[in-house]
C-alpha positions in Angstrom: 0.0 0.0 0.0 0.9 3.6 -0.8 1.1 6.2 2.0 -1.8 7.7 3.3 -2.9 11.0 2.3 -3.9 13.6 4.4 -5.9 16.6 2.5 -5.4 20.2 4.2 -8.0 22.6 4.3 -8.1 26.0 5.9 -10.8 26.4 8.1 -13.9 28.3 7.6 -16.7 29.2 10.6 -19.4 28.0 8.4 -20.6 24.6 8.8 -21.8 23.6 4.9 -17.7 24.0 4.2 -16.6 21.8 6.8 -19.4 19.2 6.1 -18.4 19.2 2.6 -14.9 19.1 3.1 -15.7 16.0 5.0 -17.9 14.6 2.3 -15.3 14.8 -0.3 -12.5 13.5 2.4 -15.0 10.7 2.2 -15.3 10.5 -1.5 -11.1 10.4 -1.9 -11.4 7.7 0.9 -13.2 5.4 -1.3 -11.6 6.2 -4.5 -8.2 5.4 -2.7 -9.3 2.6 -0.8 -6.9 -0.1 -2.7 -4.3 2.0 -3.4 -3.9 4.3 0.0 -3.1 3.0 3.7 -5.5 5.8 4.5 -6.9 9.1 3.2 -7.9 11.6 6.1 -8.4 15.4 6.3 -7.5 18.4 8.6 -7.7 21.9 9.2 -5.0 24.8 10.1 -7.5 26.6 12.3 -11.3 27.1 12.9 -12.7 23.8 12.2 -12.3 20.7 13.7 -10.0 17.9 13.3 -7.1 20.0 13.2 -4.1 19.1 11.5 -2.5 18.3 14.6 -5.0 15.4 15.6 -4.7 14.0 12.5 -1.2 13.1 12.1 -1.4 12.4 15.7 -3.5 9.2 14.5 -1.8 8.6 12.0 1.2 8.3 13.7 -0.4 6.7 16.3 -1.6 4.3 13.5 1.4 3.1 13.0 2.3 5.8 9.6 5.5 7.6 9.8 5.4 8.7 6.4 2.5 10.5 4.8 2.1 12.8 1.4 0.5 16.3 2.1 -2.0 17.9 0.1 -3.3 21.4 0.4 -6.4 22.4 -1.0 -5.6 25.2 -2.5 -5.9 26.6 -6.2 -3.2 29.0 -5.7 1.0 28.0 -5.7 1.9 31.4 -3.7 -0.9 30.7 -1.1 0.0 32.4 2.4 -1.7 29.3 3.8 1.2 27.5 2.1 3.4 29.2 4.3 1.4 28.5 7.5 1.3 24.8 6.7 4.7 24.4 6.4 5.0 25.9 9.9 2.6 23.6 11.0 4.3 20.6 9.8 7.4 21.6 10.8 6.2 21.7 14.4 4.7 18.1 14.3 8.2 16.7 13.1 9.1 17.9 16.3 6.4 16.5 18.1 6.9 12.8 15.9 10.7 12.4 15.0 10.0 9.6 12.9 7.3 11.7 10.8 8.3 12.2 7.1 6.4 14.2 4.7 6.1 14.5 1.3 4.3 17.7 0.1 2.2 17.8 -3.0 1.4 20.8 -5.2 -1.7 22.8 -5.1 -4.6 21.9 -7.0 -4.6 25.0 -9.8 -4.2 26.4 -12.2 -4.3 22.8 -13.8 -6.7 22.0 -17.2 -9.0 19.7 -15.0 -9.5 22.3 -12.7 -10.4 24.4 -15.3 -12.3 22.4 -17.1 -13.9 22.6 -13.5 -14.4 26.1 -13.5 -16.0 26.4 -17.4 -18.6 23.3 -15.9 -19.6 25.4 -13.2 -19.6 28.6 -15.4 -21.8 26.4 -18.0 -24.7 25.5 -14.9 -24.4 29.5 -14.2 -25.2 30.5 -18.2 -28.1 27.8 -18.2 -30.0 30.3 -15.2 -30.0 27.9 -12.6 -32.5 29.9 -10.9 -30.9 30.3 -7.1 -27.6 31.7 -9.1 -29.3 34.3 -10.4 -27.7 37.7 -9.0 -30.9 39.6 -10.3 -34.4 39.3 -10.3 -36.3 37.3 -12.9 -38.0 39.9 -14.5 -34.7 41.8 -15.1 -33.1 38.8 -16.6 -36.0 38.0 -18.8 -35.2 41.6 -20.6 -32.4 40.4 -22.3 -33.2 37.4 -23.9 -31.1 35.7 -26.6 -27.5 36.7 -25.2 -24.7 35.6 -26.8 -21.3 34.6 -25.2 -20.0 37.4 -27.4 -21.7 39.9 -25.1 -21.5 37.5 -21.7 -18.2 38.9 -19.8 -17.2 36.6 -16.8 -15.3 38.1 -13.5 -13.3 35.1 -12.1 -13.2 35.7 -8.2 -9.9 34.9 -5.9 -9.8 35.6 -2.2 -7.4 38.2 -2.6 -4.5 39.1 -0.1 -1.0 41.2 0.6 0.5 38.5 -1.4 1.2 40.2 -4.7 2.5 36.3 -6.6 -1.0 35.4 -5.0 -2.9 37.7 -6.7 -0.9 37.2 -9.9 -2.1 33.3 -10.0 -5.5 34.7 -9.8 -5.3 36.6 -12.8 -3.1 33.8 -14.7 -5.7 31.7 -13.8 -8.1 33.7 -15.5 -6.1 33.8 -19.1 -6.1 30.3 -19.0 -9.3 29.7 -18.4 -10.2 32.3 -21.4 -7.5 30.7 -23.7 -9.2 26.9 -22.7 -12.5 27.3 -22.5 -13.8 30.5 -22.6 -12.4 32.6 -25.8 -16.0 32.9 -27.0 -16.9 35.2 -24.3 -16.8 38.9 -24.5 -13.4 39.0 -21.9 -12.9 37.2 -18.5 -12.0 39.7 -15.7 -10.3 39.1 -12.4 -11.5 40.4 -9.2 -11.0 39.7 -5.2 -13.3 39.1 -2.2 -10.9 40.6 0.2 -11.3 44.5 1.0 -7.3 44.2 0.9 -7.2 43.7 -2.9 -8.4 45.8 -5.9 -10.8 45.6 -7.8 -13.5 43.9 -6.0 -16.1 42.0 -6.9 -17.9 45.3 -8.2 -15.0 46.8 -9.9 -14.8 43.9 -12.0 -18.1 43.9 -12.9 -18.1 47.9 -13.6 -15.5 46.9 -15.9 -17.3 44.6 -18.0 -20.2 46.7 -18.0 -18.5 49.6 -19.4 -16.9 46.6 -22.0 -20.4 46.7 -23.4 -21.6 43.5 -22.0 -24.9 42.7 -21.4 -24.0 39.4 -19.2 -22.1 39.3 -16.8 -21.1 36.0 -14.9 -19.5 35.7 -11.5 -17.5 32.7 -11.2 -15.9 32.0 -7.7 -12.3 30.5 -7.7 -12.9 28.7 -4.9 -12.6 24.9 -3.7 -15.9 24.6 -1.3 -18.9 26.5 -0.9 -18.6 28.7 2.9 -18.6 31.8 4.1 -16.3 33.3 1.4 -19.0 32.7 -1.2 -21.4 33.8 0.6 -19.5 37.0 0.7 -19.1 37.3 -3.4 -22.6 36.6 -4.0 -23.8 39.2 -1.6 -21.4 41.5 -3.2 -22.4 41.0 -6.7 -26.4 41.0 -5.4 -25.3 44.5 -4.1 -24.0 45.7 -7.8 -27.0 43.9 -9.6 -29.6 46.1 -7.1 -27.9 49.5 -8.9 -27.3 48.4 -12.8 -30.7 46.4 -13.9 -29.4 46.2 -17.1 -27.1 44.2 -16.8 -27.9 40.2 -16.6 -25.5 39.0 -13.3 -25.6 35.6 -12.5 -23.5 33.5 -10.0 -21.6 30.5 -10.6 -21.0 27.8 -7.8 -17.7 26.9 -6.2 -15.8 23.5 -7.4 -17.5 21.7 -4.6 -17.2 18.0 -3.7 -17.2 16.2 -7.1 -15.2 13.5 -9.1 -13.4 15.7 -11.6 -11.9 17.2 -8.2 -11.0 13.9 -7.0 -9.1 13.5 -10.5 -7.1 16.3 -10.0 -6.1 15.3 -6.3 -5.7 11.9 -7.6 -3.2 13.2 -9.9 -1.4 15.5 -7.7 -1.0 12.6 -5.0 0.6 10.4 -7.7 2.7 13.0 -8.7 4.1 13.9 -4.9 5.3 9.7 -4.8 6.7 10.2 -8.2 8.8 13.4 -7.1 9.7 11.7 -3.9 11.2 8.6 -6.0 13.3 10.0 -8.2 14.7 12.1 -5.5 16.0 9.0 -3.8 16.9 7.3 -7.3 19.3 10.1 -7.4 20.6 9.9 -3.8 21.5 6.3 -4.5 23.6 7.2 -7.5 
């Protein structure tokens, strides 16, 4: 058996993100189940099992070595940062613990190809996405992608190679899977980073569109979401012509079990050939 995996998230105070963290923790479990010792989840802060009790039973267990995966979409996450603290400080705790750390999950194409599923259930007016009310949309019927702009949606931070991913991000996802839309725009959740969700959407109104889709780059559906629909709702009350809709995050779902898959496979990989060339 390979080594177990233990998926990171970062905590949220809303309960739907932890349960669904837990549901996809589940879902990994499964796929894994012949090819992992164990697959188990943890959390920096806020939400319960932490990371600490996790390797603690792993450990106790009887695994001293374990591949890491953050759930993350970004490479110059500060959470990165944090997490390496964190496991740093459990080495201490279990001298015997070796890690091997896998890469984030994005940008990557089946992420993306993700993000233009998601973006696809938001353009078929799925009607609890819709930012504005239904008489509103109705007055523009027969859009065209050519006049639907999309504002891709980070978290934002003081991170400025953070941010960066974020708008990389969103030129990939244009170049992939979404060059038949009017432009893709990047915006932030955080107050910390320009432009927000309404700058971004300010900007594709004044690009002529007449659509306008908000599409969350974000792993799980919590309290962050919650935050970028309320702030495109706020927009769409001021500017009813306009169409806004809201996409879901990537949520619990096989294509992101791929992905993880993929990324846990490569981590052993890396790991291999690192002691292939030690030996020589």
């Amino acid at each position: 058996m390979k080594p177990p995996l233990l998926l990171i998230g970062t905590g949220t105070d809303d309960n739907s993100g932890t349960a669904e963290f837990g549901r996809f923790v589940h879902r990994l479990r499964c796929r894994l189940e012949h090819i992992a010792a164990d697959v188990c989840g943890g959390f920096l802060d806020r939400s319960e099992p932490r990371l600490r009790d996790s390797v603690a039973s792993l450990v106790a267990r009887g695994h001293h070595r374990i591949v890491v995966l953050p759930l993350v979409l970004t490479e110059h996450d500060q959470v990165l940062t944090a997490l390496r603290a964190a496991l740093a400080r459990e080495q201490e705790r279990h001298p015997t613990l070796r890690y091997d750390l896998a890469r984030p999950l994005g940008p990557d194409l089946g992420v993306l190809g993700l993000l233009a599923e998601r973006l696809a259930d938001a353009e078929a007016e799925i009607p609890r996405l819709a930012a504005v009310p239904a008489a509103t949309a109705q007055s523009t019927p027969g859009v065209s992608r050519s006049e639907t702009a999309i504002v891709l949606v980070g978290g934002g931070s003081t991170d400025p190679a953070g941010n960066a991913d974020v708008h990389r991000t969103s030129r990939l996802l244009w170049e992939t899977y979404a060059s038949g839309y009017l432009t893709v725009e990047t915006a932030y959740m955080s107050p910390l980073t320009r432009p927000g969700v309404a700058g971004g959407l300010e900007r594709c109104r004044r690009l002529g569109a007449k659509r306008a889709i908000v599409l969350p780059y974000h792993v799980f559906a919590d309290s962050d979401l919650e935050r970028v629909w309320a702030q495109a709702m706020a927009y769409a009350a001021g500017h009813d012509g306009l169409d806004i809709r809201c996409a879901e995050a990537i949520g619990d779902c096989e294509g992101l079990a791929d992905v993880v898959i993929e990324r846990y496979e490569e981590a052993l990989t890396v790991e291999l050939a690192d002691r292939r060339q030690v030996l020589r």
